[in-house]
BAFI-483983 format. One record per residue (C-alpha): x, y, z; residue number from 1; residue in one letter. Coordinates in Angstrom, 2 decimals. Example, Ala and Ser with C-alpha at 12.3 -4.5 7.8 and 13.67 -1.06 7.14 Angstrom:
- c1;c2;c3;k;r
- 12.30;-4.50;7.80;1;A .
- 13.67;-1.06;7.14;2;S .
***
This chain:
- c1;c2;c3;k;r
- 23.46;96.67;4.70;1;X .
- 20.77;97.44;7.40;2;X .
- 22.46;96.03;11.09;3;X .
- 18.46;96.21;12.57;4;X .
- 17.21;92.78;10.61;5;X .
- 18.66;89.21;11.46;6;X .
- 21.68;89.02;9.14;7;X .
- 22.17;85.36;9.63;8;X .
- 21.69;82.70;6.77;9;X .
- 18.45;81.31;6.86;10;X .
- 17.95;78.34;8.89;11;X .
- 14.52;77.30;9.52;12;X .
- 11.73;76.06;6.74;13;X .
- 8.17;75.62;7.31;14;X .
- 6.43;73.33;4.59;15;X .
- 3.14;72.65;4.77;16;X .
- 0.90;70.68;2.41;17;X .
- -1.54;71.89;-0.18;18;X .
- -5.29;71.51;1.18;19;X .
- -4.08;68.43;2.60;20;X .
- -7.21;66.41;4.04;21;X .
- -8.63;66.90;-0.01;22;X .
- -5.34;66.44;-1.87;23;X .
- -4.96;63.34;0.33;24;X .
- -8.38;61.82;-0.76;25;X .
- -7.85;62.93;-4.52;26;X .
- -4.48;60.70;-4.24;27;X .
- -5.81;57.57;-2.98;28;X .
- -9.03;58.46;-5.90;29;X .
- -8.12;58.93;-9.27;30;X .
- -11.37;60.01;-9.97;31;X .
- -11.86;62.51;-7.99;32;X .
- -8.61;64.63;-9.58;33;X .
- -9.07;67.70;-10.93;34;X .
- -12.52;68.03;-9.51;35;X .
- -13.99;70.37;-6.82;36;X .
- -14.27;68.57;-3.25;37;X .
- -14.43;69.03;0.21;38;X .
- -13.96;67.21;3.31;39;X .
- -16.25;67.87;6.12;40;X .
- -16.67;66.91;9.63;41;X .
- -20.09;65.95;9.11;42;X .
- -21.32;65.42;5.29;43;X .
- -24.80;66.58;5.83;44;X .
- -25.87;70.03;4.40;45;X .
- -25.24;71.64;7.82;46;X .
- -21.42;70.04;8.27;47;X .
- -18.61;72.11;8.62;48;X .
- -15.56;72.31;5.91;49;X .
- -12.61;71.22;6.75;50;X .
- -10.56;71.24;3.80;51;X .
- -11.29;72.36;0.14;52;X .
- -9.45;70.98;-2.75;53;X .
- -7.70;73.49;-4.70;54;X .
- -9.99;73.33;-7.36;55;X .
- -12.82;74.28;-4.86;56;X .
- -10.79;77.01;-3.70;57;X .
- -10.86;78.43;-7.08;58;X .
- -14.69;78.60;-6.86;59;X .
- -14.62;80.85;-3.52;60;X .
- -15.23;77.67;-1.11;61;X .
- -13.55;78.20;1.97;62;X .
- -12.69;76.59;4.82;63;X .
- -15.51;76.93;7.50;64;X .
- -18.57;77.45;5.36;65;X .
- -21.13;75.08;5.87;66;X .
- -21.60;72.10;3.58;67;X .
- -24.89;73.47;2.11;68;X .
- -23.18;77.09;1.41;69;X .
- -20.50;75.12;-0.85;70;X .
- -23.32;73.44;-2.74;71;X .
- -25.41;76.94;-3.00;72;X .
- -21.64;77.80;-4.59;73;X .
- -21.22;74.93;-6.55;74;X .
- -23.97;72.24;-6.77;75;X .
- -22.12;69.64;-8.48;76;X .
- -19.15;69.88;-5.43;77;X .
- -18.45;66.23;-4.25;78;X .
- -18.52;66.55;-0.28;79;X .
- -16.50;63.58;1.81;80;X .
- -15.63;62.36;5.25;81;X .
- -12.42;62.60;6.82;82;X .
- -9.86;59.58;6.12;83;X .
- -7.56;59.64;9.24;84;X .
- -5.72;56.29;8.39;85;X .
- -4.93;57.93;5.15;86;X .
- -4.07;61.19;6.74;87;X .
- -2.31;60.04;9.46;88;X .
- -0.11;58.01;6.54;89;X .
- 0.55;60.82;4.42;90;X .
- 1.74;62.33;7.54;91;X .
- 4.10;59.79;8.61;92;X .
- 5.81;60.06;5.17;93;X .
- 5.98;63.12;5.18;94;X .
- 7.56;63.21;8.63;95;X .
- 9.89;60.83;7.43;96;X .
- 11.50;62.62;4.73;97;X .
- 11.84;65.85;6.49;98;X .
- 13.74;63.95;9.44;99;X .
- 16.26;62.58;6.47;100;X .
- 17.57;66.53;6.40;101;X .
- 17.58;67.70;10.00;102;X .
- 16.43;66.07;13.00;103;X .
- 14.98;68.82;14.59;104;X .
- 11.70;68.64;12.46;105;X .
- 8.74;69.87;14.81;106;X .
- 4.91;69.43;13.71;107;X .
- 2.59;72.16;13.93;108;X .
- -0.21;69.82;12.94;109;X .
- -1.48;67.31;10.95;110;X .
- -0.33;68.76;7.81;111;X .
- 2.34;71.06;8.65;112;X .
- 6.32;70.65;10.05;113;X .
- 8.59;73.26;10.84;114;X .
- 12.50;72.13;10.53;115;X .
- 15.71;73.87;12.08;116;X .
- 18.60;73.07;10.18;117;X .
- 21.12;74.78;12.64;118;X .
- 24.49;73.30;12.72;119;X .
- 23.33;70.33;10.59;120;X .
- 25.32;69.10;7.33;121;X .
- 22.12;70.20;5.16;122;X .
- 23.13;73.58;5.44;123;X .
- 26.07;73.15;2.89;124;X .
- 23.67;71.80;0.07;125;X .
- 21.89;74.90;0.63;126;X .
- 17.98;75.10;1.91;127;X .
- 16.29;76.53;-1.52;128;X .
- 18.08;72.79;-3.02;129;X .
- 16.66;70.92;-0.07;130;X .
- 13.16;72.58;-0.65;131;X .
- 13.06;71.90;-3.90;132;X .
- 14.27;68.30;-2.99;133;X .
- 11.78;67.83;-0.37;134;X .
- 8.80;68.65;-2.80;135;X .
- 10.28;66.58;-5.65;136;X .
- 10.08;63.70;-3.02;137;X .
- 6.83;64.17;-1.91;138;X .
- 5.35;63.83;-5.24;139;X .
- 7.66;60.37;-5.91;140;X .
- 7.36;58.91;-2.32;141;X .
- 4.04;59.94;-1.16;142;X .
- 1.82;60.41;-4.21;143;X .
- 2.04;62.17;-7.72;144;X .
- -0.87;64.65;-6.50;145;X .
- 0.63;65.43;-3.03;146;X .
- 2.65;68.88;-2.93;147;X .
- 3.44;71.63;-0.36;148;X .
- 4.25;74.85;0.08;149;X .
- 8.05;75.59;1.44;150;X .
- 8.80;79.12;2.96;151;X .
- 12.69;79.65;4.33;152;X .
- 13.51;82.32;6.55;153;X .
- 15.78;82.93;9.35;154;X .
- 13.17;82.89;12.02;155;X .
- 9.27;80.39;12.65;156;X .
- 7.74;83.41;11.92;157;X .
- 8.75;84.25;8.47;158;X .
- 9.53;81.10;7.12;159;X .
- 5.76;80.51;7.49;160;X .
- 5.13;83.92;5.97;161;X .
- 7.17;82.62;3.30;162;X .
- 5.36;79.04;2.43;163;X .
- 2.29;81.22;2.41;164;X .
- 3.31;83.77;-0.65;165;X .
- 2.78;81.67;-3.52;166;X .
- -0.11;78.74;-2.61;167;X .
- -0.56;76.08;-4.24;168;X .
- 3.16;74.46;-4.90;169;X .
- 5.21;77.30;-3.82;170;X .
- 9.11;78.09;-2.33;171;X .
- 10.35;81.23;-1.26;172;X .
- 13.19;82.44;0.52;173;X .
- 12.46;85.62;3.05;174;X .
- 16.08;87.51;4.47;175;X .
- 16.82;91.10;5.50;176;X .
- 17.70;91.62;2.09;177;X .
- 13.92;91.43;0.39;178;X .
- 11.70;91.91;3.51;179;X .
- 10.47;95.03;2.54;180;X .
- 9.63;93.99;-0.61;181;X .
- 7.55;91.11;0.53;182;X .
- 6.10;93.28;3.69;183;X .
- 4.89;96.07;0.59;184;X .
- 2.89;93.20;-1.07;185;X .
- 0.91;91.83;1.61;186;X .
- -1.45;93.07;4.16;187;X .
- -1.47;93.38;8.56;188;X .
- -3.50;90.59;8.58;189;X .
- -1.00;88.18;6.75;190;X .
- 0.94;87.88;9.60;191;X .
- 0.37;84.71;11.86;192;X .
- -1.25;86.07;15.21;193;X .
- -2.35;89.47;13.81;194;X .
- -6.43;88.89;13.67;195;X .
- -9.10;91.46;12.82;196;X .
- -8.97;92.61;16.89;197;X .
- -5.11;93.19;16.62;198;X .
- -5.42;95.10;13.32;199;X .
- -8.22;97.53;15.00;200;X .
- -5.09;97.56;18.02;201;X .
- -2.77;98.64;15.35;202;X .
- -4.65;101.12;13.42;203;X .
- -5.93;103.23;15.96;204;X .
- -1.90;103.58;16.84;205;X .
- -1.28;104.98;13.07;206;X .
- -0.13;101.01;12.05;207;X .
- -1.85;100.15;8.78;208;X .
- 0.48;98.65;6.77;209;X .
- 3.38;95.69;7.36;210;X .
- 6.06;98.35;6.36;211;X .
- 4.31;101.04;9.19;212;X .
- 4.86;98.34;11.69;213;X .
- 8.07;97.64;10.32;214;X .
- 8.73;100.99;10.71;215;X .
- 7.87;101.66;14.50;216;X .
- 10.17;102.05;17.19;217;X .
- 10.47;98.94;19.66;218;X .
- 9.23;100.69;22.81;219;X .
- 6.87;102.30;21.03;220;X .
- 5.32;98.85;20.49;221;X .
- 6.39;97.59;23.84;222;X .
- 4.97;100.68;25.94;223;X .
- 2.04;101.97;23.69;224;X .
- 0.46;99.50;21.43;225;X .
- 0.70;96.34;22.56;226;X .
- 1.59;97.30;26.22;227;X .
- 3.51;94.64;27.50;228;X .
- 6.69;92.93;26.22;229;X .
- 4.46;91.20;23.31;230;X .
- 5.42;94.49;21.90;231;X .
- 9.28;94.09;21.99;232;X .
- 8.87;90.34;20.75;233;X .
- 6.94;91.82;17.54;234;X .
- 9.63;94.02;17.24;235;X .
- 12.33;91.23;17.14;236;X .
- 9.67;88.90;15.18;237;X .
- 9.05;91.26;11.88;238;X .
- 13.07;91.83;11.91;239;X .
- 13.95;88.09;11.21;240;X .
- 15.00;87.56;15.03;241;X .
- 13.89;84.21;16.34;242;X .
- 10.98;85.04;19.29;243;X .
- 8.64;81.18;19.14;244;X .
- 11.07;78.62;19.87;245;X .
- 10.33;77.60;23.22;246;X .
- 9.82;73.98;24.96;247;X .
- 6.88;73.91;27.08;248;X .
- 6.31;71.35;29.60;249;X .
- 3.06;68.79;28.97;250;X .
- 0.43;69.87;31.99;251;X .
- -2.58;67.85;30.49;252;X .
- -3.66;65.16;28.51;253;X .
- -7.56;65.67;27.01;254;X .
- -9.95;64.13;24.40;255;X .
- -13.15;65.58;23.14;256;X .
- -16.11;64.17;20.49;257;X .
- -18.58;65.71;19.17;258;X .
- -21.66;62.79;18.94;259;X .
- -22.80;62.28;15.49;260;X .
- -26.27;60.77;16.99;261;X .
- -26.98;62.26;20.80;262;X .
- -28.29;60.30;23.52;263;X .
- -28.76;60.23;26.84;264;X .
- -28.27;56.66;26.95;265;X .
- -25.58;55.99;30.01;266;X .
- -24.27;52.42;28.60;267;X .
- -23.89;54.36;24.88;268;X .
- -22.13;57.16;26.59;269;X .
- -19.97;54.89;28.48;270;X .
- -18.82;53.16;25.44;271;X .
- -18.00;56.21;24.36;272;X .
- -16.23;57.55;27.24;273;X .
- -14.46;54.37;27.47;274;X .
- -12.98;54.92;23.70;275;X .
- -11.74;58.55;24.70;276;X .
- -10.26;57.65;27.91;277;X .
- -8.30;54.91;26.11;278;X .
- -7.00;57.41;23.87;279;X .
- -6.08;59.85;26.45;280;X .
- -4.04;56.72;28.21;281;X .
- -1.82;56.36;25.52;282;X .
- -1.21;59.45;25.22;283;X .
- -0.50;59.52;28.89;284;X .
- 1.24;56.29;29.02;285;X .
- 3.60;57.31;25.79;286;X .
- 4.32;60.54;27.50;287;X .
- 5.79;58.27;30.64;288;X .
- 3.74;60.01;32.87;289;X .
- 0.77;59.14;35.50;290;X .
- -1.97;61.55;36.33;291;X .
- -3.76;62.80;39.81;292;X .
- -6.41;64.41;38.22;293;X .
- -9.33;64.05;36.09;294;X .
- -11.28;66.22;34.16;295;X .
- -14.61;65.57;32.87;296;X .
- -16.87;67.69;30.88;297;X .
- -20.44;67.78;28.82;298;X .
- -22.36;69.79;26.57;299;X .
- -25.94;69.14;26.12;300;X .
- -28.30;69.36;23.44;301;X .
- -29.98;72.37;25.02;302;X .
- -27.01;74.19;24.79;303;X .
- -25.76;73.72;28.37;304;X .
- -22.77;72.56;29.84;305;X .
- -21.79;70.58;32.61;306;X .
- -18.07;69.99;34.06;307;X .
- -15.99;68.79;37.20;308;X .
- -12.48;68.31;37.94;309;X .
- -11.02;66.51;40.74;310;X .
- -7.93;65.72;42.30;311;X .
- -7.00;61.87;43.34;312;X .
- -4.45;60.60;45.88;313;X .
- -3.62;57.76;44.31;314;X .
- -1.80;58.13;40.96;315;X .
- -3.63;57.26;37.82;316;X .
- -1.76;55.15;34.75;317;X .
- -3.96;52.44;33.28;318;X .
- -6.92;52.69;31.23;319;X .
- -9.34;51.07;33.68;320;X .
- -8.00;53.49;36.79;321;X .
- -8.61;56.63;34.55;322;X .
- -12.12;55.25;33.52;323;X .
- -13.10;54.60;36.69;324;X .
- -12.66;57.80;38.14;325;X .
- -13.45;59.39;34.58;326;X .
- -17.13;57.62;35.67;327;X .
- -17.37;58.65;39.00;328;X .
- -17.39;62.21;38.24;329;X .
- -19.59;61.35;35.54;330;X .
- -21.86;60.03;38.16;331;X .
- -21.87;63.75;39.94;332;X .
- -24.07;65.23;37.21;333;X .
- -27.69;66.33;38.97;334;X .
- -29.60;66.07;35.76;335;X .
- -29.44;63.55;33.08;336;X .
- -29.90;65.21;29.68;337;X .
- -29.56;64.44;26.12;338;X .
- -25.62;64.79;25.54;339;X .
- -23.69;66.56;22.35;340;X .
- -20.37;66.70;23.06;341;X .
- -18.12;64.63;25.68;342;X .
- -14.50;66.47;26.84;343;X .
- -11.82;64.14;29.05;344;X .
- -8.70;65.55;30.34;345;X .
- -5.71;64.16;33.17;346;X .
- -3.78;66.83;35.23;347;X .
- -1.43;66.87;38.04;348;X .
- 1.28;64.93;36.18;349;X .
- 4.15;63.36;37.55;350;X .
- 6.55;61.04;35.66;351;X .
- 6.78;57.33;36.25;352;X .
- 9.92;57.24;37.13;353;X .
- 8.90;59.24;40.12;354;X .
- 6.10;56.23;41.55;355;X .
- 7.14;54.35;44.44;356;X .
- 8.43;51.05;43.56;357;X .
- 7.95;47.90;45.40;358;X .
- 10.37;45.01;46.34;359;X .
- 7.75;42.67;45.04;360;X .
- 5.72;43.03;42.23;361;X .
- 2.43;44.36;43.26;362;X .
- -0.63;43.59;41.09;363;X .
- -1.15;47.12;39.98;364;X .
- 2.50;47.46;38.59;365;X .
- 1.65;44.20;36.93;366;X .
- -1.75;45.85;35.31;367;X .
- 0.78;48.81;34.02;368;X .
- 3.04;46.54;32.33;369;X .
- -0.27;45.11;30.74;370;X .
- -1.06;48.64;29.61;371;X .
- 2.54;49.04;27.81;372;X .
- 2.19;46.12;26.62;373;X .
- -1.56;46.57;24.83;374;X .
- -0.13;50.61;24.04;375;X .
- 2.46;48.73;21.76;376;X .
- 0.00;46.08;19.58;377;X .
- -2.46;49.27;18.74;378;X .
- 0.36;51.35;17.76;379;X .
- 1.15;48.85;15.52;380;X .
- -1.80;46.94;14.00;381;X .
- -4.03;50.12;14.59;382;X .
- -6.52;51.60;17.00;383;X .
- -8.33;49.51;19.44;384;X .
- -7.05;46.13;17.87;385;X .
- -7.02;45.39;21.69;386;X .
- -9.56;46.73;23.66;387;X .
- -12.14;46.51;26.55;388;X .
- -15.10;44.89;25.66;389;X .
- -17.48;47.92;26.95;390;X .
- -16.11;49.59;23.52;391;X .
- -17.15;46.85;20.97;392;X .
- -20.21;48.30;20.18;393;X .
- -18.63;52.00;20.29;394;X .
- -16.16;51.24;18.01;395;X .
- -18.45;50.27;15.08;396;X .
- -20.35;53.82;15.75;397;X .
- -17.59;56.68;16.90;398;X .
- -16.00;58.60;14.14;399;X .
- -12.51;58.78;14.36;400;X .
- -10.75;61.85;14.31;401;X .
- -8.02;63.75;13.54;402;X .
- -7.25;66.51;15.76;403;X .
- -6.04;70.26;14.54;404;X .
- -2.74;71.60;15.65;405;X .
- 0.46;69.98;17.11;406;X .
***
């Protein structure tokens, strides 16, 4: 028995779903089973991939190629949009199950949840039963074509190792006990967080396999490879210690969209601006904070970019305050250019519970109750069921989203 690993039982899973965004569509279309797809941001030949389905996988179409390099691959691939109302359900369910085991399930994105079951009543059924429970569920409750990957490990870091050994539909169980067999099977750049640039970092200090950075000495990392205490985390990290659980505090709320037709047309753009300041509110608003600061950004078709923060005394809540000062920086820019790409963020946070309150209802609390209020309808009919009128025409024309990681 080797006293350097983490001799703990396992306590953490990561699951994530098979090519998710293309699984998802092939579920809701029976047709489309079995067959080589891909979603894409944009479906024209020059769109980006998103998500293969596993069957394009099998042809060598990956994630990031173009649409057009897919079809040079396979001309018969069917290409598709992004469904974020069927996404976004998918996730929800899937969500819900995992929150049935433990309740400290955290998403990594979209498609992906990380559960602790420390001190939790799971732990007797034992986590290999509960993974295998979990994807049993999936397919019965979510959809016959929907399945994941489950890794289990002791520590973030290697149960996600784990759910990545054996894609599509796999489960497997990392300890101190078979690390070594799993770190002589796969390669440095396996490893969530060790890209091509770290690998170069690692071989020209003798580290070319898993097992040689296994195998090195903790200040050794600390003092000479990575040169910091990065180095001493890795060490802890590969051994099955627990180094990435950490709550960080919320300093910003942002939205960005990339325009399917650009324009330099300010009412369009305002529509538009409108529609991603409203969904930066909510965010804002669910979050119980109010803002300071606003952050406003553009990229133009010429490949330049304009931005401008600025600070505000008055604190920011509603939709309309953010939008109006969201426009008056928009207002600074010197020259008015055809516009790609649109980026909104709020800083300077402070919580709500913090504002100054007045004996008498003042007409802006009044407006923030309004906000709430309008927050709670779209969260439950949908997106923009209530909305300013300066977005009608927006809302026929923006694509909605869904955004990558947590």
């Amino acid at each position: 028995m080797d006293t350097q690993f983490n001799q703990d039982p396992p306590t953490v899973m990561h699951i994530d779903l098979n090519s998710c965004f293309a699984t998802v569509e092939q579920q809701a279309h029976i047709h489309l089973r079995g067959r080589p797809i891909v979603i894409a941001a944009y479906t024209s030949p020059g769109g980006c991939i998103l998500a293969p389905s596993i069957e394009a996988k099998k042809l060598g179409i990956k994630t990031g190629m173009r649409v057009r390099d897919a079809q040079n691959i396979y001309p018969d691939v069917i290409v598709r949009g992004v469904d974020p109302l069927l996404v976004r359900d998918v996730h929800k369910k899937f969500k819900k199950i995992c929150l049935e085991y433990s309740p400290n399930v955290v998403p990594k994105s979209i498609d992906e949840v990380v559960i602790d079951f420390d001190n939790t009543p799971a732990l007797d059924i034992g986590l290999k039963n509960i993974g295998i429970e979990i994807k049993k569920r999936m397919r019965s409750e979510i959809g016959e074509w929907i399945s994941c990957n489950v890794g289990i490990s002791t520590n973030r870091f290697l149960a996600k190792l784990a759910s990545s050994l054996h894609k599509p539909d796999g489960l497997d169980v990392i300890t101190y006990k078979n690390i070594k067999n799993v770190y002589s099977s796969i390669k440095l750049t396996d490893f969530n967080g060790i890209n091509t640039r770290y690998e170069a970092r690692l071989n020209a200090q003798g580290i070319f396999t898993p097992l040689d950075f296994l195998s090195a000495e903790g200040l050794f990392l600390k003092k000479q490879v990575f040169q910091s205490i990065v180095g001493h985390y890795w060490y802890l990290r590969l051994r099955g210690f627990e180094t990435d659980v950490y709550e960080s505090k919320q300093k910003s709320f942002g939205q960005e969209y990339s325009l399917g037709e650009k324009t330099a047309d300010p009412e369009k753009l305002a529509g538009i601006i409108m529609m991603l300041t409203e969904k930066m509110g909510r965010r804002l608003r669910a979050s119980e904070n109010a803002a300071y600061g606003i952050h406003f950004g553009i990229s133009y078709a010429d490949w330049t970019f304009w931005h401008r923060g600025k600070k505000f005394k008055e604190p920011l809540y509603t939709t309309k305050e953010l939008f109006g000062r969201v426009m008056e920086i928009f207002s600074f820019q010197e020259n008015k250019k055809i516009v790609s790409k649109i980026s909104v963020s709020c800083f300077e946070l402070l919580p709500v519970k913090y504002l100054p309150i007045s004996l008498f209802e003042t007409e802006i609390e009044k407006k923030r109750k309004v906000s709430l209020a309008i927050d709670k309808i779209n969260d439950r009919y949908g997106e923009y069921i209530v909305a300013p009128a300066l977005m009608i025409e927006s809302k026929k024309k923006i694509l909605d989203r869904i955004a990558f990681g947590k």
